[in-house]
N, C-alpha and C positions, 0 to 999 in steps of 0.2 A: 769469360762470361760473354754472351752473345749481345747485339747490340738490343735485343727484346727483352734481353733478361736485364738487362742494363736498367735500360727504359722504366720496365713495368718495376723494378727495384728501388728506382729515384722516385717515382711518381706515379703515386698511389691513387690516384682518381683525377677524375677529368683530362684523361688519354684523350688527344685528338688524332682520329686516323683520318685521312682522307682521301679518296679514289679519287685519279683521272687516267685516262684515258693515253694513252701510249700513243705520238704519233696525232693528235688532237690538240688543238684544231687545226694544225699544220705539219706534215712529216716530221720536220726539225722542232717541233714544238716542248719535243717531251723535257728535254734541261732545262727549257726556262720555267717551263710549270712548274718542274721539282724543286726550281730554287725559288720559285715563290712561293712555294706552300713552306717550306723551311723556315723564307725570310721573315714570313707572318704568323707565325706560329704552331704550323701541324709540327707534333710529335711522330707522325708516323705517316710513311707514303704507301697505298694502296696504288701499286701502278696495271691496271690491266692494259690488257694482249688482247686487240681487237680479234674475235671470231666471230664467222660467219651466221653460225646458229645457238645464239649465247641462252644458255636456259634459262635463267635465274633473273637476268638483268631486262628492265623496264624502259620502255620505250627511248626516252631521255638518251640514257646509257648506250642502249641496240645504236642509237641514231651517231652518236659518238664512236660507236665501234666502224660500222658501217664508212663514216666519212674519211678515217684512219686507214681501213683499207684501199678506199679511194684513194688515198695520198700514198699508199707504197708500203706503210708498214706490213714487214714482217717479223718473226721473230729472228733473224738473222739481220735486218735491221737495228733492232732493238740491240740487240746485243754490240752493235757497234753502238751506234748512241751513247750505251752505258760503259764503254771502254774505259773510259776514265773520271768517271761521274765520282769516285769514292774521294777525289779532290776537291771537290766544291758541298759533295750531299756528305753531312754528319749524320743525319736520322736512321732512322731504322727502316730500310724499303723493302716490302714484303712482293711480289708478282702472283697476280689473280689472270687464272686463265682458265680454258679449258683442255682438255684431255688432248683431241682429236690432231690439234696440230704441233703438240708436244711430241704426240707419237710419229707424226711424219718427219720433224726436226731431229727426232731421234732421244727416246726420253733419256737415258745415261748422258748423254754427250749433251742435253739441255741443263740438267740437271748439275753439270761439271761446270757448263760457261757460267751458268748463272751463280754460281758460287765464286766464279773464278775473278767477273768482275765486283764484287761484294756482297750481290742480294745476299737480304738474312730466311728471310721465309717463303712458302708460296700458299696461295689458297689455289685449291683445283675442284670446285666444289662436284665434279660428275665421277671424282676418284671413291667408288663406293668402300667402307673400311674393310668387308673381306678381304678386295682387290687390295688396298692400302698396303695391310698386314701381310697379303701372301707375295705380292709382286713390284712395291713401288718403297716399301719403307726402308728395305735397306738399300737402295739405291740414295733415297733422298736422306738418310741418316750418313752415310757415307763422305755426301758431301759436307756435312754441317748445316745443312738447313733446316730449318724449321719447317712445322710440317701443319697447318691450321686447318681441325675439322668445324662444319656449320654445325647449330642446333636449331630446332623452331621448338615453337610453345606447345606442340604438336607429338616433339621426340620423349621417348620416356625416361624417366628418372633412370633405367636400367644402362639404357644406350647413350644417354647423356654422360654417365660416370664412365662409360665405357670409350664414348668418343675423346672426354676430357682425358682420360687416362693416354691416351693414343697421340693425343696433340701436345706440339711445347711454342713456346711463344705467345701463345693466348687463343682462346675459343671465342668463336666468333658466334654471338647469338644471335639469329635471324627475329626481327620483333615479330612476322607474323608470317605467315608462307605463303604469301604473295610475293611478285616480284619487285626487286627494288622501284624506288621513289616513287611510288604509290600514294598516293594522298590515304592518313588514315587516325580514326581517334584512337587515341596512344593510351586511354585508360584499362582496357585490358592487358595491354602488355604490361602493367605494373606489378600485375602479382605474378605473371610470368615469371620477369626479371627478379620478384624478391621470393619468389622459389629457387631460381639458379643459384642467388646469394645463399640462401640457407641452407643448400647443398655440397658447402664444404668442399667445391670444387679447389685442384690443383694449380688450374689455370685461371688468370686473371681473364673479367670474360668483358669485351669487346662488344658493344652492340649495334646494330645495324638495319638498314632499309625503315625508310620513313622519318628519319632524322637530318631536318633541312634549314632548325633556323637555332636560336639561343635557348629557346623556350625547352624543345625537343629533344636535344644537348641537353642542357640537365636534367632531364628527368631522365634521360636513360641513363646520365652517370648517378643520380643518385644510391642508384643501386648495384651499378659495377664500374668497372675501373676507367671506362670510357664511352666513347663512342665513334661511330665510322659515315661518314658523311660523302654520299658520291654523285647523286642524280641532281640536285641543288647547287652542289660545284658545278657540275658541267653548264646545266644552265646558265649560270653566273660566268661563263669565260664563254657562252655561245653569247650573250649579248654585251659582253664587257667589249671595251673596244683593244686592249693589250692585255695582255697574262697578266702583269706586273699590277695594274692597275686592277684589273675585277680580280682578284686574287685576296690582295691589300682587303679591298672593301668589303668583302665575303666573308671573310678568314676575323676581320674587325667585325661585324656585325655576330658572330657566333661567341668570339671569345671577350669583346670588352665588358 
């Protein structure tokens, strides 16, 4: 059983995933992040691969990507970093990246290490699912990972069942198709979210962008199995004064 399947099998709602930033806010930064979101309670680490022209991701995030490069990360970096990370990190650490420099790194041979040091999944949100199906899934089935497609409130019930069916580990549901940490009123995503719910999906469904404090957190797990918190972290470790510290206090304000 994968450490996802594990996961979403032991604990059936109020999933905490949360994104940082690889390399953020110091080149050697990214273990201690990991062990502090661990230490304080995330079930799940969304680790992104700073790039240069991030689609999806909100200024907050961009600017974290952006200062990571500054500092040297690559993904050959990164992947030393994680050399032996399966010794301290127990959780389940998914890699959210994009396309462009997977393919300069060489996608088989990305797709190998990052198996090789333990990743369980990746999110690559600009892999569109033709390209998926015809060119990248059995590479990435091949190794064992997990393969997580986006939905918005936007996608149809047709392609929704169709994306669920295609993803394992869990669907990640975008609350609205704007880009992350978006300041936004969360009442329309409700019936959104309790349509995903009453569609009988496979995948336990994840939800994300615009989820920043306690309030926000529950209401998107009221209706699915979690949620995924990234531009409000970052925040919170750009004015925190140590990882260890804004982490604890972040991580404590969402979950007590």
């Amino acid at each position: 059983m994968s450490r996802l399947t594990e996961l979403f099998t032991r604990k059936k709602n109020n999933v905490l995933n949360v994104y940082c930033t690889a390399g953020y806010p110091e080149l050697n930064s990214t273990l201690a992040v990991m062990k502090a979101l661990q230490n304080n309670g995330a079930d799940l680490i969304e680790l992104g691969m700073p790039y240069s022209d991030p689609l999806a991701d909100g200024p907050v995030i961009q600017a974290s990507g952006t200062k990571a490069l500054q500092n040297g990360m690559t993904i050959a970096t990164l992947f030393e970093q994680l050399a032996d990370f399966r010794k301290e990190i127990t959780v389940p650490v998914v890699l959210m990246g994009y396309l462009n420099p997977l393919l300069q790194y060489g996608f088989e041979k990305f797709c190998a290490k990052a198996a090789e040091v333990g990743i369980d999944g990746l999110i690559i949100p600009d892999i569109p699912m033709f390209e998926y199906e015809k060119e990248y899934a059995a590479v990435i089935q091949k190794q064992g990972l997990d393969f997580i497609f986006l939905v918005t409130p936007e996608t149809s019930e047709e392609r929704i069942k169709k994306l669920d069916s295609l993803s394992t580990g869990f669907l990640y549901a975008v609350s609205s198709s704007s880009i992350t940490g978006s300041d936004k009123d969360f009442s329309p995503v409700e019936s959104y979210l309790q349509r995903l719910q009453g569609m009988g999906l496979k995948n336990p469904v994840l939800v994300g962008f615009g989820i920043k404090d306690k309030a926000t957190f529950a209401m998107a797990a009221k209706y699915t199995a979690g949620a995924i918190i990234g531009s409000a972290y970052i925040k919170a470790l750009e004015n925190g004064n140590d990882v260890e510290t804004a982490t604890k206090e972040f991580l404590t304000g969402i979950l007590r």
